[in-house]
C-alpha positions in Angstrom: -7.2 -9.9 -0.2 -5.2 -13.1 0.9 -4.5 -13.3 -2.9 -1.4 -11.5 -1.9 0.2 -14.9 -0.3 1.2 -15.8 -3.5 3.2 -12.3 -3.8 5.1 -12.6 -1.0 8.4 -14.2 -2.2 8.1 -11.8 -5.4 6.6 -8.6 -3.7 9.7 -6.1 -2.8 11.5 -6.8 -6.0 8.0 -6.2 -8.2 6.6 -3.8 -6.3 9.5 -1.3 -4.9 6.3 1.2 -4.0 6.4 5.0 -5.2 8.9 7.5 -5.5 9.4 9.5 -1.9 6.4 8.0 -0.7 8.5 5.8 2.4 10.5 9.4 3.5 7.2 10.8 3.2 5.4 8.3 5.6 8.6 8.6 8.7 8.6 12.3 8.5 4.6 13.2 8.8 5.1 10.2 11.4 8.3 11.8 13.1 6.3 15.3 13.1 2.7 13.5 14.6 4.4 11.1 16.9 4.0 7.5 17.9 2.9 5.3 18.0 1.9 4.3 14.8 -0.1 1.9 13.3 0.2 0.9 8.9 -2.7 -1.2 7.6 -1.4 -3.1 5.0 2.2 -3.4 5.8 2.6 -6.1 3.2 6.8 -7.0 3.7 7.2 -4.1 6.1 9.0 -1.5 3.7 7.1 1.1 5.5 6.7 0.0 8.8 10.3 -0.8 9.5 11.7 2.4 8.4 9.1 4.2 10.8 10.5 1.5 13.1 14.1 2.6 12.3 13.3 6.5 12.6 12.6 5.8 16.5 8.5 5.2 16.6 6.9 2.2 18.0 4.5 0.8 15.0 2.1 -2.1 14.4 2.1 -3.2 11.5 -1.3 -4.9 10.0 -2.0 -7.1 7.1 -4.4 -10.1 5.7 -1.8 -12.1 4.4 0.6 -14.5 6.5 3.5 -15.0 3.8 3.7 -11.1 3.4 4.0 -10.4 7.0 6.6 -13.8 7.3 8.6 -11.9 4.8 8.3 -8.7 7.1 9.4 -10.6 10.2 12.5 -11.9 8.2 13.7 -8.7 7.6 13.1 -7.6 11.1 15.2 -10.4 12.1 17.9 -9.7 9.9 18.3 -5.8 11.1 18.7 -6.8 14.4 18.2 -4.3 17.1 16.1 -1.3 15.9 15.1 1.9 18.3 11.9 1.4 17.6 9.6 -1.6 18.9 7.8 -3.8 16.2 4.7 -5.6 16.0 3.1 -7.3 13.1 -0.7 -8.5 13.3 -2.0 -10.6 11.0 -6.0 -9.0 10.6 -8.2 -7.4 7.7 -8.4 -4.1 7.8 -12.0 -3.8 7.4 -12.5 -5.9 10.5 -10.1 -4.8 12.9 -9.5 -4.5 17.0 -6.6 -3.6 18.6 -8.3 -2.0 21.5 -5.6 1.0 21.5 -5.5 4.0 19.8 -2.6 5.3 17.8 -1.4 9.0 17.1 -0.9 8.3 13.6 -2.1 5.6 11.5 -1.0 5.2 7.4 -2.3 3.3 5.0 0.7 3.7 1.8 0.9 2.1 -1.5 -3.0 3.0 -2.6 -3.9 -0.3 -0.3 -7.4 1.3 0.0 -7.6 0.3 -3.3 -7.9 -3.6 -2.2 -11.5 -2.4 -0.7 -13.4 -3.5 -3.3 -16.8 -3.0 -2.0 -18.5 0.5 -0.9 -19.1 -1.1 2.7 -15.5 -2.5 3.4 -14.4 1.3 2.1 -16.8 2.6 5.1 -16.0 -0.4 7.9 -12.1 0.4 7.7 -12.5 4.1 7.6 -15.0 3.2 10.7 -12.0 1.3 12.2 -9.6 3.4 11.5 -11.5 6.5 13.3 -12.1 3.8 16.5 -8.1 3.6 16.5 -7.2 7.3 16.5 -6.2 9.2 19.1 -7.6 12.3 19.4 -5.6 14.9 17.6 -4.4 11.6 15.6 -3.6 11.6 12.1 -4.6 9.6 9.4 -2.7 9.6 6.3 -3.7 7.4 2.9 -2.7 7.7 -0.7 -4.6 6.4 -4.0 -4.5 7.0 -7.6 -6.0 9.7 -9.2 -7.9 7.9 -11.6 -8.5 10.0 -15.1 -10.5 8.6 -17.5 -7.8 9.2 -19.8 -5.4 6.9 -18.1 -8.5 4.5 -18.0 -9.0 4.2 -21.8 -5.3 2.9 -21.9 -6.2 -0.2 -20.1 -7.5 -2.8 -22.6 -5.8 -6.2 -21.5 -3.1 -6.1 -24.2 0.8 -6.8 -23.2 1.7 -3.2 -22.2 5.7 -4.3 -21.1 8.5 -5.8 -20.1 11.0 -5.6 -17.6 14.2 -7.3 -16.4 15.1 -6.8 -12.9 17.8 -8.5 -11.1 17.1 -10.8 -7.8 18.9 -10.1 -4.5 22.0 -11.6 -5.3 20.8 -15.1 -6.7 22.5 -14.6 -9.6 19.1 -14.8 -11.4 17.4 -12.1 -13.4 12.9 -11.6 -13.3 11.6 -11.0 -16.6 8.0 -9.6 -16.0 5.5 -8.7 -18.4 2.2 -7.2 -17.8 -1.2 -6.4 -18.9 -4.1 -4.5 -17.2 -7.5 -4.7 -18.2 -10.4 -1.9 -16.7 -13.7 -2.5 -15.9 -14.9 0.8 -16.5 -18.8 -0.2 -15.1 -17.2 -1.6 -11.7 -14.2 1.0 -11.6 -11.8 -2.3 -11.0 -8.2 -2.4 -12.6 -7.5 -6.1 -13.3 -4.0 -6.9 -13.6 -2.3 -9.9 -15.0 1.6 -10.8 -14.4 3.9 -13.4 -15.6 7.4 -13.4 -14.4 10.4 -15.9 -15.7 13.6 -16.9 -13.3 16.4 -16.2 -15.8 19.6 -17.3 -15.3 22.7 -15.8 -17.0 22.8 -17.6 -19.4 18.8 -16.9 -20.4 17.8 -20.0 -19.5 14.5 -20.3 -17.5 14.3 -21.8 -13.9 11.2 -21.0 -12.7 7.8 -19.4 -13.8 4.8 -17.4 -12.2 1.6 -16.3 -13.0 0.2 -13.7 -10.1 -3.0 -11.0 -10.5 -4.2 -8.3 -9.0 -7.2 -6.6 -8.6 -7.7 -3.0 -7.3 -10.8 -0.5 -7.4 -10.6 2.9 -7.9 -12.7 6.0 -6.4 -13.0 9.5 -7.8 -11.8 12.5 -5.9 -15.7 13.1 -5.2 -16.2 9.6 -4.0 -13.2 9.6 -1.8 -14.5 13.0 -0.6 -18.3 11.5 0.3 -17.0 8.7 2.1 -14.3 10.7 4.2 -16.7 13.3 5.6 -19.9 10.4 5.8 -17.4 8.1 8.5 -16.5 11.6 10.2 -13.4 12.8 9.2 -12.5 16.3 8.5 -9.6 16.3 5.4 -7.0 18.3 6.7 -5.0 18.5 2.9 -5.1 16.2 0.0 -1.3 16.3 -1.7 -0.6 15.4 -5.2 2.4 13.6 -4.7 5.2 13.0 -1.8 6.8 16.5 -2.3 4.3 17.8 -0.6 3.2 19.6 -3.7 -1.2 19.9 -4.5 -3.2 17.8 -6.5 -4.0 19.4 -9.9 -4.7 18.5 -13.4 -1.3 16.6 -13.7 -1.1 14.9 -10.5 -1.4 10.5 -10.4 -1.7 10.1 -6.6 -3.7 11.8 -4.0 -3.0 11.5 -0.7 -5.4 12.4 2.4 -4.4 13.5 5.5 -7.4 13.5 8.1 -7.9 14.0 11.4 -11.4 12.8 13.2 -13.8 15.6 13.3 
């Protein structure tokens, strides 16, 4: 999961995470209470707004440069109301030795678990760190075999985005392949500094690899590390999961 070191410079402007999903995370955090505790906080997008909203949060992640970026930002707000503390860990190996009233996991990061027995030590963690009547909220994609079959490897687009105000542009093309046997999306990204005048100053080549678990599986694993699923949303409306839905988002409570 370290892989993500070599995101870090890239990751806000690449990854801007889902629509709703941040106002989401403050308000079931606002309405559960602090403090709070994100599992891969990545640059902080989520923690720092819970931060901002009033709620004391930890913010957890396996990579040094993404939590680096984080701290920048921190720096650069200044005084918020809420306290902030980043933790460099793996979230299926963790000890904080507190417990938290509500603890999120955004952006489908239970997707970096690649292995059935990480899936079950950070949900094992995760239960360790709750307090009781604690939340636990996660989100994932619905994976539809569908959606699968469009996943062969080939060039699927292209985007231009601009960069802070470098006066540079990011063209980024990308290209996911499935492993349908191993349920693992493998993604490959290349990304061009442009200047104005189309001229390239710098190049990168970054991947990404995420598994995927069906409803079912997600459903096994929950109750087997001793949850009880208190709803599972189909997006950050609020709205259910149905035939339609691409995210599904669990919000448990330890039995």
């Amino acid at each position: 999961m370290a892989e993500f070191d070599s995101w870090a410079a890239l990751y806000d402007t690449l990854h801007p995470g889902l629509m709703g999903e941040a106002q989401f995370y403050v308000t079931r955090a606002l309405a559960q209470g602090g403090p709070v505790l994100e599992l891969g906080c990545g640059t902080g997008r989520i923690a720092l707004a819970v931060a901002l909203s009033g709620l004391d949060v930890v913010g957890l992640d396996v990579s040094e440069r993404m939590l680096d970026v984080a701290a920048d930002k921190l720096d650069a707000l200044g005084e918020v109301s809420g306290q902030v503390e980043l933790v460099l860990g793996d979230m299926r190996d963790f000890d904080l030795e507190r417990q938290f009233a509500f603890i999120a996991m955004p952006y489908r990061s239970f997707m970096h678990l690649h292995e059935p027995q990480d899936q079950l030590n950070c949900l094992s963690a995760v239960r360790e760190h709750l307090a009781p009547g604690g939340l636990f909220v996660f989100n994932t994609w619905e994976a539809r075999p569908s959606r699968i079959a469009t996943f062969t490897g080939q060039h699927r687009h292209v985007d231009r985005l601009p960069l802070g105000d470098t006066g540079l542009s990011l063209v980024h093309g990308m290209s996911t392949r499935a492993d349908e046997h191993a349920q693992r999306l493998f993604e490959e990204h290349i990304v061009h500094e442009v200047d104005a005048d189309g001229l390239i100053e710098g190049s990168y080549s970054l991947s990404l690899e995420r598994t995927y678990s069906s409803f079912r599986e997600l459903q096994q694993l929950i109750l087997r590390s001793g949850f009880d699923v208190v709803e599972v949303l189909g997006d950050f409306r609020g709205e259910p999961r149905d035939d339609g839905t691409t995210e599904m988002i669990w919000v448990l409570r330890a039995g």
